[in-house]
N, CA, C and O atoms as a printed pandas DataFrame, in Angstrom:
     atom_number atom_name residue_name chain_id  residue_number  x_coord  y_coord  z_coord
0              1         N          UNK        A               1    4.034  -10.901  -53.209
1              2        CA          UNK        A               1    2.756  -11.539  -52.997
2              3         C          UNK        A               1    2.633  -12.742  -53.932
3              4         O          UNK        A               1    2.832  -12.799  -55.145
4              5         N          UNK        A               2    2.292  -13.596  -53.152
5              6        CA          UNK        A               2    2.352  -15.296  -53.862
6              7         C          UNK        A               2    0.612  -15.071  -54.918
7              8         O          UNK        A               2   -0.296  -14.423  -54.399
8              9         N          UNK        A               3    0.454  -15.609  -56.140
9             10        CA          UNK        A               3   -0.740  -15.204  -57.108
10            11         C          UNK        A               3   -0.881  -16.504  -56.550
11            12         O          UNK        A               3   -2.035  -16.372  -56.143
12            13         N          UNK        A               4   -0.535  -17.775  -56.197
13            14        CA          UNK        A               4   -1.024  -18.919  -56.340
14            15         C          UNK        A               4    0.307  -19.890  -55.938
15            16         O          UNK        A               4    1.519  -19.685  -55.859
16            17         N          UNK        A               5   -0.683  -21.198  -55.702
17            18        CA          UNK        A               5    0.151  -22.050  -54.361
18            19         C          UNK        A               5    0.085  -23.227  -55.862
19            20         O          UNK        A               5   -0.474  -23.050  -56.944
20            21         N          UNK        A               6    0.896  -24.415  -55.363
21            22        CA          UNK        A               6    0.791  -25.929  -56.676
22            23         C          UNK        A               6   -0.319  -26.147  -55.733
23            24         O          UNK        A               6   -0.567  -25.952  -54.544
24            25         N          UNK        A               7   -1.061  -26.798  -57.129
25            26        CA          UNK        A               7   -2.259  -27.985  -56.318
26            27         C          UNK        A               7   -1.889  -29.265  -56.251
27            28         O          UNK        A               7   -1.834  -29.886  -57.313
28            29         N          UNK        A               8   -1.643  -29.762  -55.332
29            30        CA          UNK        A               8   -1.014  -31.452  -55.491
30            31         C          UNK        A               8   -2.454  -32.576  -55.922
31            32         O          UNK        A               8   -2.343  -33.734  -56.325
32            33         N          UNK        A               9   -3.661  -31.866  -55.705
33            34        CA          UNK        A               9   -4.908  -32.406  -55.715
34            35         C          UNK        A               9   -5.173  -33.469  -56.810
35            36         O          UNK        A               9   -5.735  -33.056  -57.825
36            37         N          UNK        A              10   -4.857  -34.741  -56.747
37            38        CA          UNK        A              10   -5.494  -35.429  -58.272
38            39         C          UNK        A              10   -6.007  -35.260  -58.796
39            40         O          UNK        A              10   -7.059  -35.169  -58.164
40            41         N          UNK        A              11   -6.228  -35.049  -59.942
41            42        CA          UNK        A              11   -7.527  -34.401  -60.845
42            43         C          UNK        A              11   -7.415  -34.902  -62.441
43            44         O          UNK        A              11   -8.021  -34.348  -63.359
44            45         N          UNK        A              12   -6.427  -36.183  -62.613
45            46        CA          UNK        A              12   -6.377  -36.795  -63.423
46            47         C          UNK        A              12   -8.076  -38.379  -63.417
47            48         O          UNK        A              12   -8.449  -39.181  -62.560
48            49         N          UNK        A              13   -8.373  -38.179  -64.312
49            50        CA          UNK        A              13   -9.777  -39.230  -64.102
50            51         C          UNK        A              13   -8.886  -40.412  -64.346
51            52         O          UNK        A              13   -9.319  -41.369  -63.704
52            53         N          UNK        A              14   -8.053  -40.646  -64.872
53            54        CA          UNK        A              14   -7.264  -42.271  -65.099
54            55         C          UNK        A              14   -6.043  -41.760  -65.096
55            56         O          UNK        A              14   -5.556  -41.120  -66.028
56            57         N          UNK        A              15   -5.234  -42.150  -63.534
57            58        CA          UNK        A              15   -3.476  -41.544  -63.874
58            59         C          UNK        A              15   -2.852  -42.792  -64.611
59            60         O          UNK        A              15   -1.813  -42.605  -65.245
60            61         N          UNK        A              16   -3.493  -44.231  -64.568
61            62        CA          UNK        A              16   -2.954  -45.202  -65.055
62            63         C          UNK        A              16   -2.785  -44.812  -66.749
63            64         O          UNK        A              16   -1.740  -44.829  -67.400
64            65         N          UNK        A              17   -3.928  -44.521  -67.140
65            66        CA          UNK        A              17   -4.233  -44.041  -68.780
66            67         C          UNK        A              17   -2.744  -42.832  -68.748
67            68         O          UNK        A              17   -1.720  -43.132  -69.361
68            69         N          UNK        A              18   -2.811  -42.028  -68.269
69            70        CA          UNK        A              18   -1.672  -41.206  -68.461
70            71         C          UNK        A              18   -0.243  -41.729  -68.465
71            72         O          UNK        A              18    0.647  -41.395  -69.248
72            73         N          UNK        A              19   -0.184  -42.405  -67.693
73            74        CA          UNK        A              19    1.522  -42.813  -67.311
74            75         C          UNK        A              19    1.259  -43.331  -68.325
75            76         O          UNK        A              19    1.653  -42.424  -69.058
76            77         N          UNK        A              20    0.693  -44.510  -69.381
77            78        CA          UNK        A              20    0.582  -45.328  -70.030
78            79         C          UNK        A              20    0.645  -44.523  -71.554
79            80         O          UNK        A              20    1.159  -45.150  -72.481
80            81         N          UNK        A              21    0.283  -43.562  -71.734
81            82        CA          UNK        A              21    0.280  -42.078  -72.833
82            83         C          UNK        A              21    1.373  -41.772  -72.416
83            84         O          UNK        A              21    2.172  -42.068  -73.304
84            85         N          UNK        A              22    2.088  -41.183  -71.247
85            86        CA          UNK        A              22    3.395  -40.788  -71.175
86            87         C          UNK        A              22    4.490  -41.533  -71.411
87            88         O          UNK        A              22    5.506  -41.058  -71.917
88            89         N          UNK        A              23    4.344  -42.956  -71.004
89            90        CA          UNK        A              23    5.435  -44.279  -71.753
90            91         C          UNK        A              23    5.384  -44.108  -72.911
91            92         O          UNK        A              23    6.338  -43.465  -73.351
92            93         N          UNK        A              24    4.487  -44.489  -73.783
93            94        CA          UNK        A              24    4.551  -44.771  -74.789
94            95         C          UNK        A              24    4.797  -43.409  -75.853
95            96         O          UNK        A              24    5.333  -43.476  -76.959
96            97         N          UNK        A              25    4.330  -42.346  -75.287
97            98        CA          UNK        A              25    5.431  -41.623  -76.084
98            99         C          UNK        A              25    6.517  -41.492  -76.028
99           100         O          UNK        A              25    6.876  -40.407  -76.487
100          101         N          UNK        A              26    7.528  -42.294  -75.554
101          102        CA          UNK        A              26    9.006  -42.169  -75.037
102          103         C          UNK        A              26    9.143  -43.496  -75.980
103          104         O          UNK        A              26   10.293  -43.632  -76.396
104          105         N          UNK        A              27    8.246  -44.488  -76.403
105          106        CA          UNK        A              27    8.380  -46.020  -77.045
106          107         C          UNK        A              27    9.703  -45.018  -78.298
107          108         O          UNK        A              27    9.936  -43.820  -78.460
108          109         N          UNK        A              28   10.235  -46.233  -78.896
109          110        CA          UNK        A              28   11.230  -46.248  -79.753
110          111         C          UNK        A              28   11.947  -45.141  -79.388
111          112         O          UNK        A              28   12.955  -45.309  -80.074
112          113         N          UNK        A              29   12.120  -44.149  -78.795
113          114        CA          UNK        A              29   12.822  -43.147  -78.635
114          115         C          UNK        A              29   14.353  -43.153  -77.927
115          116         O          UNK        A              29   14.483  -43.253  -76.707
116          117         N          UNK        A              30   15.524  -43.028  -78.876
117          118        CA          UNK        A              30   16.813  -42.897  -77.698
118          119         C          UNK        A              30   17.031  -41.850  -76.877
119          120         O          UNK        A              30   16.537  -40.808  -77.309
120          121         N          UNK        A              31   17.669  -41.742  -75.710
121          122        CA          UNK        A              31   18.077  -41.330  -74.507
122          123         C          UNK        A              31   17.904  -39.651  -74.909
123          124         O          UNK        A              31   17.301  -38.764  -74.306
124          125         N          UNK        A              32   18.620  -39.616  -76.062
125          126        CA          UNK        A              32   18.687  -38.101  -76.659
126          127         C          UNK        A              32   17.374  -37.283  -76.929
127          128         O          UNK        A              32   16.908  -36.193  -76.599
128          129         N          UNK        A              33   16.939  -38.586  -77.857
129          130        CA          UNK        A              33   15.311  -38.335  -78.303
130          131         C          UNK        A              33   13.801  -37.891  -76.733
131          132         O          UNK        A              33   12.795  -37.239  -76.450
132          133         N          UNK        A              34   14.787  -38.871  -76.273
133          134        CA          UNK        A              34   13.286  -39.205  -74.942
134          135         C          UNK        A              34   13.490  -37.497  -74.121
135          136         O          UNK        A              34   12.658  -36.608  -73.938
136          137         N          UNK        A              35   14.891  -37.574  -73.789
137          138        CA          UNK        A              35   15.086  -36.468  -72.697
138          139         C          UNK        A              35   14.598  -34.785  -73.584
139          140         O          UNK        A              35   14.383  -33.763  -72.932
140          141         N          UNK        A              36   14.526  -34.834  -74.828
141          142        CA          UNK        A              36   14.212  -33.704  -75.790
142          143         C          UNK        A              36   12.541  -33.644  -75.826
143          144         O          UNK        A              36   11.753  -32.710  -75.979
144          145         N          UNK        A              37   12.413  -34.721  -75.665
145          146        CA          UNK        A              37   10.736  -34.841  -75.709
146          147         C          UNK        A              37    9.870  -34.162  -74.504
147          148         O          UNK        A              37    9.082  -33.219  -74.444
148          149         N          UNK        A              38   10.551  -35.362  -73.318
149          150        CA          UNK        A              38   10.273  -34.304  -72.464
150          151         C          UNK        A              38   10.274  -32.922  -71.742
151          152         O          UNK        A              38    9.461  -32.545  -70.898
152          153         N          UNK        A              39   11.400  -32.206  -72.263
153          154        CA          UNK        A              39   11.570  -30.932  -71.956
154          155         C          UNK        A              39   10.661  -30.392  -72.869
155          156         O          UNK        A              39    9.756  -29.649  -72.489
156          157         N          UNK        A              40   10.888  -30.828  -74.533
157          158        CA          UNK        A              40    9.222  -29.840  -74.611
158          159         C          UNK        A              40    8.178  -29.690  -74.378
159          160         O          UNK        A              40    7.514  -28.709  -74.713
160          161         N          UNK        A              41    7.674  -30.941  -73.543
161          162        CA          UNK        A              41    6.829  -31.077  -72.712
162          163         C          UNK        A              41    6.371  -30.575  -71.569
163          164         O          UNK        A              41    5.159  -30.410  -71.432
164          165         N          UNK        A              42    7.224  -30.266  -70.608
165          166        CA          UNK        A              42    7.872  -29.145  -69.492
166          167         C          UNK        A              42    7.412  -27.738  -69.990
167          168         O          UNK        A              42    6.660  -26.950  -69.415
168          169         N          UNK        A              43    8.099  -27.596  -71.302
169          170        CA          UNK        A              43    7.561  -26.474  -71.807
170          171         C          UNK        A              43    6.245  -26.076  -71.840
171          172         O          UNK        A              43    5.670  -25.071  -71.420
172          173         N          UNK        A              44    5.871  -27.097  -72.442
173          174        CA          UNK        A              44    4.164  -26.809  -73.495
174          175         C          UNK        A              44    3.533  -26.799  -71.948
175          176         O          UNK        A              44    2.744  -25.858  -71.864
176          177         N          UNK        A              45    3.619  -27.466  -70.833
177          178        CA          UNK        A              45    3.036  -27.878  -70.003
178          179         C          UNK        A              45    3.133  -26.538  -68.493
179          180         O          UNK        A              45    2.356  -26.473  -67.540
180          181         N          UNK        A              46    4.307  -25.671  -68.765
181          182        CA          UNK        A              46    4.971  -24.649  -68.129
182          183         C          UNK        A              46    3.491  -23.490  -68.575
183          184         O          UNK        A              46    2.485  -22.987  -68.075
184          185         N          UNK        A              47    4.274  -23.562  -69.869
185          186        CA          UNK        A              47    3.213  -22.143  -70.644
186          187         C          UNK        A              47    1.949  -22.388  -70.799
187          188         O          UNK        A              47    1.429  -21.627  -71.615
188          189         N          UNK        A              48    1.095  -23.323  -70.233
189          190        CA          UNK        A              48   -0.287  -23.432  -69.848
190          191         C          UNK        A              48   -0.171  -23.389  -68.445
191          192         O          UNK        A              48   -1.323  -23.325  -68.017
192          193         N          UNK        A              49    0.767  -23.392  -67.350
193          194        CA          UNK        A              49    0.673  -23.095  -66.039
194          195         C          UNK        A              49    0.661  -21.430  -65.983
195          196         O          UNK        A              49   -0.296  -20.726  -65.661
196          197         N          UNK        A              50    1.957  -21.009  -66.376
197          198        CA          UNK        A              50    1.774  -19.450  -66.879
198          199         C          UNK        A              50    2.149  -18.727  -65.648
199          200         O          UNK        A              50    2.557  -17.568  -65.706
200          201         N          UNK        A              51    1.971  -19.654  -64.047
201          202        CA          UNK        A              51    2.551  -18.960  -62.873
202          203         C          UNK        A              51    3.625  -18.936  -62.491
203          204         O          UNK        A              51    3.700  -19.863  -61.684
204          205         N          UNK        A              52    4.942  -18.240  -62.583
205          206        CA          UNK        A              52    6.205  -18.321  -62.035
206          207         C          UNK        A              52    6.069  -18.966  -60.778
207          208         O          UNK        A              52    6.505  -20.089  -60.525
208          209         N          UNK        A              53    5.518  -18.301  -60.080
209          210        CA          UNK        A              53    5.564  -18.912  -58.678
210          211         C          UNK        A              53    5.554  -20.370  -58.592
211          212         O          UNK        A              53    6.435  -21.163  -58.260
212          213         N          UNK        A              54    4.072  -20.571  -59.056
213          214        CA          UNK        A              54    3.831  -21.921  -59.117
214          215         C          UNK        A              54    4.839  -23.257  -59.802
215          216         O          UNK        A              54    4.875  -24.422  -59.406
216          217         N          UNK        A              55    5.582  -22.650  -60.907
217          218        CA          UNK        A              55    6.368  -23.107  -61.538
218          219         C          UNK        A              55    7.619  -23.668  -60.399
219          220         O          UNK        A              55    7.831  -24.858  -60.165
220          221         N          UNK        A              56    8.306  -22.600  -59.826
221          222        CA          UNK        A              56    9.298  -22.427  -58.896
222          223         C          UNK        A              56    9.234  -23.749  -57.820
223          224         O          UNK        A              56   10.163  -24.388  -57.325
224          225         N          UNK        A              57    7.735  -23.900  -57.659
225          226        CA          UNK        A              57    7.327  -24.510  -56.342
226          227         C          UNK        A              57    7.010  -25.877  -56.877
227          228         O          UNK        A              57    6.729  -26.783  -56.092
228          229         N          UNK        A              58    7.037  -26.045  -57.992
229          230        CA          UNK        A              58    6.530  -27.390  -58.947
230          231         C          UNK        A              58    8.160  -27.899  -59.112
231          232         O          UNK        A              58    8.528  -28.840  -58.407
232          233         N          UNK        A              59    8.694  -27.543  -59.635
233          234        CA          UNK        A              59   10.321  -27.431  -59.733
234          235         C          UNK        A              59   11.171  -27.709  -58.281
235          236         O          UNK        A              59   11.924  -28.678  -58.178
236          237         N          UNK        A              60   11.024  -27.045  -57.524
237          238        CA          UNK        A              60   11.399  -27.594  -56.070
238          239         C          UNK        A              60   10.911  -28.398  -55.223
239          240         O          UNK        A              60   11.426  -28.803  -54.180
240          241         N          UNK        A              61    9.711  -28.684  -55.755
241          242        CA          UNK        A              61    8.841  -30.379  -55.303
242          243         C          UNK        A              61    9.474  -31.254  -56.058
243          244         O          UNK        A              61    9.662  -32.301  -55.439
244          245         N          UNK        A              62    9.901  -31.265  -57.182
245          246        CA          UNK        A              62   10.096  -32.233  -58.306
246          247         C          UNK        A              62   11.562  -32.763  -57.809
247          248         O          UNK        A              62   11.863  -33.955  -57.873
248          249         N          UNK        A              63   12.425  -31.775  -57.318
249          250        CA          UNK        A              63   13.908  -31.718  -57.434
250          251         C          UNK        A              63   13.837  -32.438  -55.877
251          252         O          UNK        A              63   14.590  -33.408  -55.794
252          253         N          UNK        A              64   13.158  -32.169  -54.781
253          254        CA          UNK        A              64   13.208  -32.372  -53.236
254          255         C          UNK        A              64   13.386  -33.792  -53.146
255          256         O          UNK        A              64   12.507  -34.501  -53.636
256          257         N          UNK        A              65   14.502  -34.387  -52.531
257          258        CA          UNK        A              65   15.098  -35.805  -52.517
258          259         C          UNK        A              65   15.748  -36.513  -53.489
259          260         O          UNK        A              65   16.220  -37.642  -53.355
260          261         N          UNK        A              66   15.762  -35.944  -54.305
261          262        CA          UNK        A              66   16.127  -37.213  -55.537
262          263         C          UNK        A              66   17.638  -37.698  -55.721
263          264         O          UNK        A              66   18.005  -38.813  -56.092
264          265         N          UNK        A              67   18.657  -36.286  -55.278
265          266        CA          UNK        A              67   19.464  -36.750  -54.972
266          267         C          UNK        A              67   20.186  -37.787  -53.758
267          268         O          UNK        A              67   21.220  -38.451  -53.815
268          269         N          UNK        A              68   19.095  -37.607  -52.560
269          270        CA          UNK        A              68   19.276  -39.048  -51.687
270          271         C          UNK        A              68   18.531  -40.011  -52.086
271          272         O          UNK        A              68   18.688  -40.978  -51.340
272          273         N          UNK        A              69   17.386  -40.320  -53.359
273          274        CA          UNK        A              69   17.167  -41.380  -53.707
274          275         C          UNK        A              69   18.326  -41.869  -54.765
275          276         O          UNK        A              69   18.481  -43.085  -54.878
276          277         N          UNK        A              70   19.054  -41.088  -55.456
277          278        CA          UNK        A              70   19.630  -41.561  -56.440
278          279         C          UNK        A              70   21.114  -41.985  -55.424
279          280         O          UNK        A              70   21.613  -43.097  -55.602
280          281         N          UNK        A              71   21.364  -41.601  -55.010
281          282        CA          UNK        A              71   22.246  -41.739  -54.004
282          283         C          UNK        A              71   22.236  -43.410  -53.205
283          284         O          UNK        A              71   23.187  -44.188  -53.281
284          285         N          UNK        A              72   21.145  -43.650  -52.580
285          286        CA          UNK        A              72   21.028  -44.139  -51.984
286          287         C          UNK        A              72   20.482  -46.060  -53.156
287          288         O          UNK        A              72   20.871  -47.195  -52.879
288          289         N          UNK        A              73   19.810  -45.760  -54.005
289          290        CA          UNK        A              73   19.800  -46.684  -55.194
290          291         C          UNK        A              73   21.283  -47.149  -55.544
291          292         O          UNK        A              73   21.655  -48.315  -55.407
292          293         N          UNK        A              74   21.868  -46.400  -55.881
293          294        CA          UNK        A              74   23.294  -46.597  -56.407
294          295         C          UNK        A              74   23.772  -47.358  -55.544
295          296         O          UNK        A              74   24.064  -48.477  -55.965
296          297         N          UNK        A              75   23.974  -47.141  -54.404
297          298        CA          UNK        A              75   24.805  -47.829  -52.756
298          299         C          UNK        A              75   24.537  -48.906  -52.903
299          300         O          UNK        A              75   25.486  -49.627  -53.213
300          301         N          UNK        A              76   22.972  -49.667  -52.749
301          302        CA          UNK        A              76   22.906  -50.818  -52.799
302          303         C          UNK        A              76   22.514  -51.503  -53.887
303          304         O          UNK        A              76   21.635  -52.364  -53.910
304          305         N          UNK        A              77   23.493  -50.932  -55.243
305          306        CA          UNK        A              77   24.035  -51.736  -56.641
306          307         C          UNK        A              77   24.887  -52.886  -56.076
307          308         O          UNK        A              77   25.439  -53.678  -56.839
């Protein structure tokens, strides 16, 4: 039995303000640094979701295409 579905629903009041908080915490940071940042982020951001399910389904939205976008970017390098 599914406890709960992702909400795709916006519910950010400024997503511009966010992306703009999410850049800039990545500012000065190398490749090593940035990609460490964000996984604890994933984390901190996981364990306030708290739903496996939901997690699963956030995770397989996230992952859905990227390898034919990355794919397909590369081609027409």
């Amino acid at each position: 039995m599914r406890s709960a579905m992702l909400d795709t629903t916006l519910r950010l009041a400024d997503p511009d303000a966010f992306y703009e908080a999410l850049i800039d915490m990545h500012r000065d940071l190398d490749n090593t640094e940035s990609q460490l940042v964000n996984a604890k982020l994933i984390l901190l951001l996981s364990n306030q979701i708290g739903d496996m399910d939901v997690l699963r389904e956030a995770m397989s939205m996230a992952r859905s295409g990227v390898a034919a976008s990355v794919a397909a970017s590369t081609a027409s390098v």
